[in-house]
C-alpha positions, 0 to 999 in steps of 0.5 A, a space after each residue: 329116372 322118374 323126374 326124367 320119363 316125367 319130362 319126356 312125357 309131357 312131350 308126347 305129341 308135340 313136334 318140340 318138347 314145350 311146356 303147356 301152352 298159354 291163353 294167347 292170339 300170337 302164333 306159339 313159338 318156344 325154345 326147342 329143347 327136342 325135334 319130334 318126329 313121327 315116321 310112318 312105315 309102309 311095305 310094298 303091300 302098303 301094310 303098315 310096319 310096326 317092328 322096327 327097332 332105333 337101330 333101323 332109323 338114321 335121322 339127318 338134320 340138314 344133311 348131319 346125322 343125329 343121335 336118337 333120344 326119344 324112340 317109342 313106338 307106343 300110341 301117342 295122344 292126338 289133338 285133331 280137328 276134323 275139317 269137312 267141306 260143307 260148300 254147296 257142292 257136298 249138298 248130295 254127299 252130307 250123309 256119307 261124309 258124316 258117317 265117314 267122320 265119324 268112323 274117325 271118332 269112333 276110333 279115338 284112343 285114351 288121351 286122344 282130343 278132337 274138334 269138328 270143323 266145317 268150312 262153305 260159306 262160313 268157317 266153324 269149329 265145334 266144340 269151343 274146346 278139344 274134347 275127348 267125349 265121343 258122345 259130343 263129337 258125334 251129336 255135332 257130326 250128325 247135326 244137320 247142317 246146311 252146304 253153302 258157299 265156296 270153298 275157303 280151304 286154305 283160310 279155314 286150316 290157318 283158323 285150325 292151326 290157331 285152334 290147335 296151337 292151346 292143344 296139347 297132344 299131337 297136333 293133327 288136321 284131318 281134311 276132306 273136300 271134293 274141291 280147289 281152295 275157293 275162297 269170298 272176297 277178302 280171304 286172301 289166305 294162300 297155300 304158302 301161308 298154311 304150309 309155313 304155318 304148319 312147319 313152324 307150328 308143328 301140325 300134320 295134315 292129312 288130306 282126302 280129296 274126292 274127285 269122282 262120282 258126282 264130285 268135282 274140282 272147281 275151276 281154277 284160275 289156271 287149271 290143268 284137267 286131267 279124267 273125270 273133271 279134276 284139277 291137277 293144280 288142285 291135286 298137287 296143292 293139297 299133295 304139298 301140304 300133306 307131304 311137308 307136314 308129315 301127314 299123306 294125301 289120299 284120293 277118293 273116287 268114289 264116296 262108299 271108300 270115304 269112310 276106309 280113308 278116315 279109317 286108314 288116317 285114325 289107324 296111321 296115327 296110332 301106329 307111328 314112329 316118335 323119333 326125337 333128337 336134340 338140335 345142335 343149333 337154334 339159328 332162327 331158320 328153317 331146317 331140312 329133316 330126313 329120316 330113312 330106315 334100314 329095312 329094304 323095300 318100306 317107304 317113310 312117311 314123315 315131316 321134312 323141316 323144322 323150326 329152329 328158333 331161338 330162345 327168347 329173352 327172359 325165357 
């Protein structure tokens, strides 16, 4: 029974029981000894509900019901990197930004790792590593940096999925930007591109977007406007990405709420659901995952695929 609660916990936070993982550039893949979950549970209050038993979920992968191996309802550690835009635009906003990321630093719980990243005209992350020291998150949350450039959002997640691919814990990205993907010369990354990545890599976005008081959505090539100057396209870009990985989409319309968000998204985290079954076959495709819950009136928050790779020779 030890060897076996052992080796369940070296999966907390991970989307797939795998062991650590290796110094590399190619994208991480493994055999998938578990498929995790991790469900978020709201009432029609919008309050989280945190009393739900294994009985209340059903799980279903592509359409077949699975049995539960893994339930808990305790906090699990997270790897995040919290991604802030610093294009020209935010030039205005930088004081409310970092006191906004750093309500999510303060709120980092034992086990929690993060790094912060900033994506203008170049693309940072920092520290060089995932860190667990506040002090350290903060003085680079705080550190006075210059906003320039455009936007290159998509390519600065694909450079925060790599990064979190040598993390352990749960791997998570917490974005904000007040703008569509607006990328130099030669970022030729795309919205499909990071969506894939994330399914098959196991790492959930949340995405803030502020589009009022002073901010707006950048011009498209084919935007379509709704009040206050905001792209719907951009909107529904961002809503996609979070909604396919299991995190959620919030929209700020005025700054003074910015810091709530990345409350709200530290708080979400800490208090999900971790669902985990045993797939039944690896076939190398991507697999539909739905999970829903007894209890009337809630709504479930949580990945909808995965990965189902097989092993690889010699492994």
């Amino acid at each position: 029974m030890l060897r076996l609660v052992s080796i369940i916990a070296t999966a907390i936070g991970l989307g797939l029981a795998r062991p650590e993982v290796p110094q590399q550039t190619e994208p991480y893949r493994v055999t998938l000894d578990l498929v995790s979950i991790y469900a978020t549970i709201r009432d029609v209050d919008d309050r989280l509900v945190p009393d739900l038993s294994k009985d209340d979920f059903t799980v279903k992968d592509n359409g077949r019901k699975q049995t539960l191996s893994v339930f808990s309802n305790a906090p699990q550690p997270i790897s995040a990197v919290i991604l802030l835009d610093s294009s020209f635009s935010m030039t205005e906003q930088k004081e409310m930004v970092r006191e906004a990321a750093m309500e999510f630093v303060k709120r980092m719980q034992d086990g929690d790792h993060a790094r912060i990243g900033r994506f203008g005209e170049n693309i940072r992350l920092e520290p060089d590593a995932f860190t667990a020291d506040r002090d350290e998150l903060a003085s680079i949350v705080n550190a006075d940096v210059k906003t320039l450039g455009g936007s290159p959002i998509w390519m600065a997640i694909d450079r925060s999925i790599t990064a979190l691919l040598k993390a352990g814990g749960r791997r998570v990205i917490v974005l904000f930007t007040d703008g569509e993907n607006n990328p130099q010369a030669g970022q030729l990354t795309s919205l499909k591109d990071v969506i894939w990545r994330a399914r098959v890599d196991d790492v959930m976005v949340y995405t803030i977007a502020f589009y009022g008081e002073g901010g707006s959505w950048r011009l498209g090539r084919n935007p379509v406007f709704s009040g206050g100057g905001r792209s719907l396209d951009a909107e529904h870009a961002l809503k996609q990405l979070a909604e396919q990985t299991g995190g959620a989409y919030l929209e700020m319309k005025a700054l003074r709420d910015l810091s709530n968000a990345f409350t709200r998204v530290s708080e979400e985290l800490h208090r999900q659901y971790w669902l985990g079954f045993k797939p039944a076959t690896l076939d190398n495709e991507m697999h539909d995952v739905e999970v829903s819950v007894k209890r009337p009136k809630v709504s479930v928050q949580a990945r909808k695929n995965y990965f189902a790779m097989k092993p690889r020779p010699g492994r």
